[in-house]
C-alpha positions in Angstrom: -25.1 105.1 -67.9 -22.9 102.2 -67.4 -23.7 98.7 -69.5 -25.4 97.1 -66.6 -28.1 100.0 -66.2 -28.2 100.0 -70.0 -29.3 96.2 -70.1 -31.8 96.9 -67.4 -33.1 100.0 -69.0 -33.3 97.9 -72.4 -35.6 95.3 -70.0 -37.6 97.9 -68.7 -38.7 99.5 -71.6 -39.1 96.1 -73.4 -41.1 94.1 -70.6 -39.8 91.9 -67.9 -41.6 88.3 -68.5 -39.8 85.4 -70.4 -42.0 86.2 -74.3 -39.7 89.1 -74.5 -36.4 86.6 -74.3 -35.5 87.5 -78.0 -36.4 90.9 -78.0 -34.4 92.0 -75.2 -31.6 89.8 -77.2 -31.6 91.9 -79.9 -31.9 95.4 -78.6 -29.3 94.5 -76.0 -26.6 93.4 -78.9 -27.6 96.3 -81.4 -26.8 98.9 -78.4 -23.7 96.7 -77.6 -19.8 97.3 -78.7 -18.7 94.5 -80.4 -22.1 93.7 -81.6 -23.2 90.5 -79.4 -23.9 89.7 -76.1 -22.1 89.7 -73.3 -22.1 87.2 -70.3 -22.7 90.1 -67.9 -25.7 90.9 -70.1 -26.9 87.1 -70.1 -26.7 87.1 -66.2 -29.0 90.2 -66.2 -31.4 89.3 -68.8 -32.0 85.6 -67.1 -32.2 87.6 -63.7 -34.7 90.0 -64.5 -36.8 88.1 -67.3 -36.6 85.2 -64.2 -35.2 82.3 -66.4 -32.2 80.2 -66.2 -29.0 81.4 -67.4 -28.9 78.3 -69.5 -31.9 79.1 -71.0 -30.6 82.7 -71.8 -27.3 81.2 -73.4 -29.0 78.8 -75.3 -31.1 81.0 -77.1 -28.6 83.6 -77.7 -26.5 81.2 -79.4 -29.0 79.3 -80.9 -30.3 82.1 -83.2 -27.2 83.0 -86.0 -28.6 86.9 -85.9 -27.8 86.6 -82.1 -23.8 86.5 -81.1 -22.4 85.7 -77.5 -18.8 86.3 -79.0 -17.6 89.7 -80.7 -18.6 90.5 -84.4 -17.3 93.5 -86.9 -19.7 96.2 -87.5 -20.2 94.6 -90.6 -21.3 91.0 -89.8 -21.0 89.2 -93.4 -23.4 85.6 -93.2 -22.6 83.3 -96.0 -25.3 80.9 -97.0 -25.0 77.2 -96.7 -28.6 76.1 -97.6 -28.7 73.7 -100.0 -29.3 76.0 -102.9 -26.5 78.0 -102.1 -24.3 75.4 -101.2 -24.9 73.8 -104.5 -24.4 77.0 -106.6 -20.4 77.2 -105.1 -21.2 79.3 -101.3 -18.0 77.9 -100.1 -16.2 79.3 -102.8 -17.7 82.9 -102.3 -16.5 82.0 -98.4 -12.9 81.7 -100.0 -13.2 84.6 -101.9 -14.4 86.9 -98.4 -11.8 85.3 -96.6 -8.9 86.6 -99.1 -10.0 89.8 -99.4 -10.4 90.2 -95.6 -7.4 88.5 -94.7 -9.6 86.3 -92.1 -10.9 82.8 -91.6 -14.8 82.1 -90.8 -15.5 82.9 -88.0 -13.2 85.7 -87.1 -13.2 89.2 -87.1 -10.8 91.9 -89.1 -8.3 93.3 -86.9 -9.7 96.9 -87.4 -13.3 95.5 -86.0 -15.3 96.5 -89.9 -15.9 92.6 -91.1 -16.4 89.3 -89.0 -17.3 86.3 -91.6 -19.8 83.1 -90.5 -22.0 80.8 -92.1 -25.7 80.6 -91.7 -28.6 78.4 -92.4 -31.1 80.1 -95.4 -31.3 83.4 -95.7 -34.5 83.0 -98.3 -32.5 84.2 -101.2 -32.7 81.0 -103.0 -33.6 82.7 -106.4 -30.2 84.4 -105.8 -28.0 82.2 -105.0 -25.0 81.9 -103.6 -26.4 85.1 -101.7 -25.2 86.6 -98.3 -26.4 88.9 -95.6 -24.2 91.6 -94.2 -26.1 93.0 -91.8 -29.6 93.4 -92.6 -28.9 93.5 -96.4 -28.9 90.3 -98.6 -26.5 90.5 -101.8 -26.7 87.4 -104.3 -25.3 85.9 -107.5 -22.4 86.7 -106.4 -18.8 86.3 -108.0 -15.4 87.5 -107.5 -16.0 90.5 -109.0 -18.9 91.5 -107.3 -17.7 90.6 -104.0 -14.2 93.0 -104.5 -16.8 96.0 -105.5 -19.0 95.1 -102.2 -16.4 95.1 -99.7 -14.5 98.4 -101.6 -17.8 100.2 -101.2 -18.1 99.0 -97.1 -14.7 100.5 -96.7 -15.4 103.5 -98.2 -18.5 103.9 -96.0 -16.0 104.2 -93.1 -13.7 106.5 -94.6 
């Protein structure tokens, strides 16, 4: 099944009308290489859920759990809420971007990590926190962060 038919298949199974917008969204970037959503994928989606490609876009980078550029498997989102912000987040964004060797808003050459900043992550009672993936990790220091990213690598290993 090429990526086209697997778009269409995701729209199918999902439901075809404009509510789904989102859901499709997701499903078509978590079955996606790169993890995000391509522009082929966009056309589809606004094709078949019969909304405007603008509309499509807009949402899809709207939304920071949503991507229309590629993202490592391991998409690290540092909070810049207030409360995080306040308790040093853009010094735990310094301390990612050593250890990967990458600015915010790229991606590791090997494809593992991409670093980006988000809006609240409701981890205020842990602050500075951050969400790789679907997990949040907070109070974080230098220490912590080293022993986090060692453990990612040696997931992959």
């Amino acid at each position: 099944m090429n990526k086209s038919e697997k778009t269409i298949d995701i729209i199918k199974r999902i439901g075809n009308t404009s509510d789904k917008l989102i859901e499709v969204l997701l499903e078509v970037q978590s079955q996606s290489e790169g993890n995000y959503i391509r522009e082929e994928d966009l056309k589809i989606i606004s094709r078949e859920l019969g909304i405007s490609i603008s509309k499509a876009f807009g949402v899809a980078s709207f939304y920071s759990m949503l991507s229309t550029k590629k993202r490592g498997k391991y998409v690290i989102q540092i909070c810049n809420s207030g409360p995080c912000y306040v308790k040093n987040s853009k010094k735990v964004a310094k301390i990612f971007e050593a250890i990967l060797g990458i600015k915010m808003g790229e991606m590791t050459e090997d494809g593992l990590f991409s670093l980006e900043y988000t809006s609240c992550i409701g981890a205020c009672d842990q602050a500075p926190a951050v969400k790789i993936n679907e997990e949040i990790y907070g109070n974080l220091d230098k220490e912590k962060i080293y022993k986090l990213i060692s453990s990612l690598r040696k997931e992959e290993e």
